[in-house]
N, C-alpha and C positions, 0 to 999 in steps of 0.2 A: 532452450536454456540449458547449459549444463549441471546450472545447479538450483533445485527448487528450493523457491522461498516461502520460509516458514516459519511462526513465531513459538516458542514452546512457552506452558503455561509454568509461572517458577513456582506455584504451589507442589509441582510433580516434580521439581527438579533435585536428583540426588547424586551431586557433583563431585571429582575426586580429581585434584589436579595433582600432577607427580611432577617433583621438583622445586627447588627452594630458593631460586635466585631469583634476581630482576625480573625476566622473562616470567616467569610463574607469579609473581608480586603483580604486576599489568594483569594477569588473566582472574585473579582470584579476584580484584579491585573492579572488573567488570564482572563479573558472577556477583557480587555484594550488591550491585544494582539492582537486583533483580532475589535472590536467593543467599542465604545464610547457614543452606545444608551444603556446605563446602568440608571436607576431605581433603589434606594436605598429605603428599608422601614422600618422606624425604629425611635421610639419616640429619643434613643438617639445613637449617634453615635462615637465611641472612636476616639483619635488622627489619629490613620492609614486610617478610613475610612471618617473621615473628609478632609484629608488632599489630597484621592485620589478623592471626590465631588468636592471641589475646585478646582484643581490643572487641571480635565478632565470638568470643568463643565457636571457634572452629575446633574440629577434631584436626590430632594429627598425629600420624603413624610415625613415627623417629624410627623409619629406616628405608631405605631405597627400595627400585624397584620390585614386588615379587610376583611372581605368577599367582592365580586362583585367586588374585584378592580384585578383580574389575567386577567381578557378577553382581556385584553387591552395589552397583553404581550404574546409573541409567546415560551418565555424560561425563566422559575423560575426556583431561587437557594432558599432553605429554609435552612438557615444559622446563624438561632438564637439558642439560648442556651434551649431552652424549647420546649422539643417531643412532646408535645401533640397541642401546634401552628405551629411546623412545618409540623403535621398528617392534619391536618385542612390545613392548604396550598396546600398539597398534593392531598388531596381528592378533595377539588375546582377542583384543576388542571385536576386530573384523567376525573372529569367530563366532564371540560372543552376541553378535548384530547390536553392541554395544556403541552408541555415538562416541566417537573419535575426532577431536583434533590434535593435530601433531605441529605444533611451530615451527614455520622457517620449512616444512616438508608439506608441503600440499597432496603431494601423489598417494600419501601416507592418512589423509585427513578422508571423513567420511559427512565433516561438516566444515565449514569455513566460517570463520568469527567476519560478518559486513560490517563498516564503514557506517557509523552510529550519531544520528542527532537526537538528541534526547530534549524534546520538549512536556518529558510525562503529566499524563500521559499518552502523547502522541509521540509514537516511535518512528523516525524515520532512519530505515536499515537499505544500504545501496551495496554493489558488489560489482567486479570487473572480472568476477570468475577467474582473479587472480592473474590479469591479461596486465592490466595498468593502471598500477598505484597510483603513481601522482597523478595520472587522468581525475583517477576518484577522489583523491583528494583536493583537488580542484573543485571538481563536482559538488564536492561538499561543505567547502569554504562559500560556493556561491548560493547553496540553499539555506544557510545556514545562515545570511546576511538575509533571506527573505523570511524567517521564519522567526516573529520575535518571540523573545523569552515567554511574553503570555498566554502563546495559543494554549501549552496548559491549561490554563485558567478557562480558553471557553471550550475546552474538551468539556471540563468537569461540569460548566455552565449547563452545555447542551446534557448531560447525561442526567443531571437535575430532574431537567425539565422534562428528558425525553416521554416517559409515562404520561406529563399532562398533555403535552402536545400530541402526544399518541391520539387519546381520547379524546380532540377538540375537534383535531384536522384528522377529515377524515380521507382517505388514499393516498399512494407512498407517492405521486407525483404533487401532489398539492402539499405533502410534508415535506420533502426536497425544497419545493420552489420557496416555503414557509422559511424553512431555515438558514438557506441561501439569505434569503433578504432579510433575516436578522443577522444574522453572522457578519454578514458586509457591511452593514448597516450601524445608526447609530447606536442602537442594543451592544452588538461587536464591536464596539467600537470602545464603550464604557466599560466591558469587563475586561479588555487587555489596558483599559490606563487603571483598573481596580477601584471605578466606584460599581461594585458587583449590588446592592441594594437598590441604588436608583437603574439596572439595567433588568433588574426581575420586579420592578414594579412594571418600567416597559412593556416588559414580555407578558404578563398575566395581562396587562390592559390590552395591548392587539389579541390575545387568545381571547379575549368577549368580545371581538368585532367579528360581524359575520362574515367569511373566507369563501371567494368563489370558486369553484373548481376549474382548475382553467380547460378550454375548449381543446380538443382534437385539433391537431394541426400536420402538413407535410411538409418538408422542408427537403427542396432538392438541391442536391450540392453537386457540381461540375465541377471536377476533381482534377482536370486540365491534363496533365502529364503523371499525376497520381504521390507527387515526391512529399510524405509526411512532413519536412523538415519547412516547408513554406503554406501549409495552414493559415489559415487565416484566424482570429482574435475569437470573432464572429461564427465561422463553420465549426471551429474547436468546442465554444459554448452551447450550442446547439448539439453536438454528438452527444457532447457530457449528459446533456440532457433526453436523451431517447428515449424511448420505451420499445421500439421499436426500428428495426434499420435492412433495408433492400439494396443488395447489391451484386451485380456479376462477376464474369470472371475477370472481363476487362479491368477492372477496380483494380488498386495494388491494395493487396490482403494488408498488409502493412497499416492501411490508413482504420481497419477495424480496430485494431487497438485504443484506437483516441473514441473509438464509444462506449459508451456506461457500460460496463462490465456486467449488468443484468439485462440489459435490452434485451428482446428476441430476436433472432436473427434469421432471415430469408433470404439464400443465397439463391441465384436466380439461374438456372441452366441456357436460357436464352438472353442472347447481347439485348442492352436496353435500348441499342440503336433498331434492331427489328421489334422490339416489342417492350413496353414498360407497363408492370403487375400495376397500373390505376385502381384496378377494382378492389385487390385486397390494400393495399395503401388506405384506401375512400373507407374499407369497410374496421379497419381500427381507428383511424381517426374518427370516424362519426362515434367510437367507442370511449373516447376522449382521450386517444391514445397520442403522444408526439411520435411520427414517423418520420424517418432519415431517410433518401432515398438518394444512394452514391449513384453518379454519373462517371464515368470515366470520357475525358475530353471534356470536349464544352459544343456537342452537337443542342442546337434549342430544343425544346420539350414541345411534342406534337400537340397541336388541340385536342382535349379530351372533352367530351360534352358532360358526360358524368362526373367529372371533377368542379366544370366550370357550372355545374347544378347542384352541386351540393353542400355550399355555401362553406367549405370547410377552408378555415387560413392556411393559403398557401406563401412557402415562402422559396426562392429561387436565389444559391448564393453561386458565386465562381471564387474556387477557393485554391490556391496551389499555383505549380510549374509544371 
């Protein structure tokens, strides 16, 4: 990735955008999202960014750029109409290890404003590393149709709850699988049309039903030709879900991606065509662990007698091209 992503917390943010046009009017209207220690700096300032100074009482310096005055500010926009004062903003900053964006000049930026769906508070931020715009905004006209106005609402549902559910259910794969089937469900269902009272009388009533932990399981996936983009519905569901996941070198590194970002992971030095880890697979799933065990191709899975004795649910997908 050439550029890591990251969200800053805006209780810390003390922002100084330079310049007083449209272009600075866009950037101070996304910082008010978020933060109202906004900095204006700029001898004159048009209708839109005067209107947003007063309106947030913001501070603002009535006068162009100067040197010695960024230290004093943790995040610059350089947002005036003249490159050679916004390079000079830039370069302070550089010095300064002061974050920097510079508009319309990337080379110049030490951060890049993403491509923003705001369903607070669930934030979804994308980026093309400034390769292809309209790709991304493409991108984001079409999540953007998947993603209704309410999931706010069951962020805020789930983080309610999250403490009681903490203490009900106990271990982080039985609270997953918990909230998954509420969220989908008809619970998730009644807090994005807003009847939020009849959806937490729901939820308190399944938290007093007793929750079984679910069993250890393997689940081996034949990855065919290894190409992420032909996944299947089913193998994707199951990674999301890991705790666990075994794979060589044969595998396209590529398809790790698509499992839970906390799983553990046992990358295996031996092809699973001469030899496949059965025993340590057997020995977290009997811990009730979900293990993923990637296959590259689709050679069949040798008889294992210790697998086929240890009564643990196996499950065998062919997934890909």
């Amino acid at each position: 990735m050439k550029y890591f992503p990251i969200f800053l917390d805006s209780a810390h943010i003390n922002a100084l955008v330079i310049g007083g046009g449209e272009v600075a009017a866009r950037k101070i209207e996304l910082l008010l999202k978020t933060t109202n220690i906004i900095t204006v700096m700029s001898e004159e300032v048009n209708d839109s960014v005067d209107r947003l100074i007063k309106s947030n009482q913001l501070k603002w310096l009535n006068y162009n750029y100067q040197p010695a005055i960024l230290t004093h500010y943790n995040l610059v926009i350089a947002a005036t109409d003249k490159e050679h004062i916004n390079a000079e903003a830039a370069k302070e900053a550089h010095q300064a290890n002061i974050l920097v964006n510079v508009v319309d000049q990337p080379e110049l930026c030490r951060y890049i404003t993403p491509a923003i769906i705001d369903r607070a508070p669930i934030i979804v931020a994308m980026s093309s590393s400034g390769s292809a715009p309209i790709l991304l905004r493409m991108l984001r006209e079409q999540i953007e149709k998947m993603l209704p106005a309410g999931y706010g609402k069951l962020a805020e549902f789930s983080f309610k709850f999250r403490d009681h559910v903490k203490a009900r259910v106990k271990g982080l794969r039985n609270r997953r699988t918990f909230w998954e089937e509420t969220l989908r469900g008809s619970i998730g269902n009644k807090v994005l049309s807003g009847e939020i009272e009849s959806a937490e009388k729901l939820l308190i009533t399944s938290l007093k039903k007793g929750i079984t932990a679910p069993a250890g399981e393997i689940v081996f996936i034949h990855t065919l030709l290894g190409n992420p983009d032909n996944l299947t519905l089913a193998a994707h569901r199951e990674m999301q879900f890991a705790d666990a996941v075994f794979y060589d070198n044969e595998v396209n590194e590529q398809l790790i991606e698509y499992v839970r970002r906390d799983a553990d992971k046992f990358p295996q030095s031996i092809a699973s065509t001469v030899l496949i880890n059965f025993q340590h697979a057997i020995e977290l799933a009997e811990n009730g662990k979900k293990v993923i065990y990637l296959l590259a191709g689709d050679t069949p899975l040798p008889e294992n007698s210790a697998l086929s004795q240890s009564g643990i649910n196996v499950k065998v997908l062919v997934s890909g091209q």
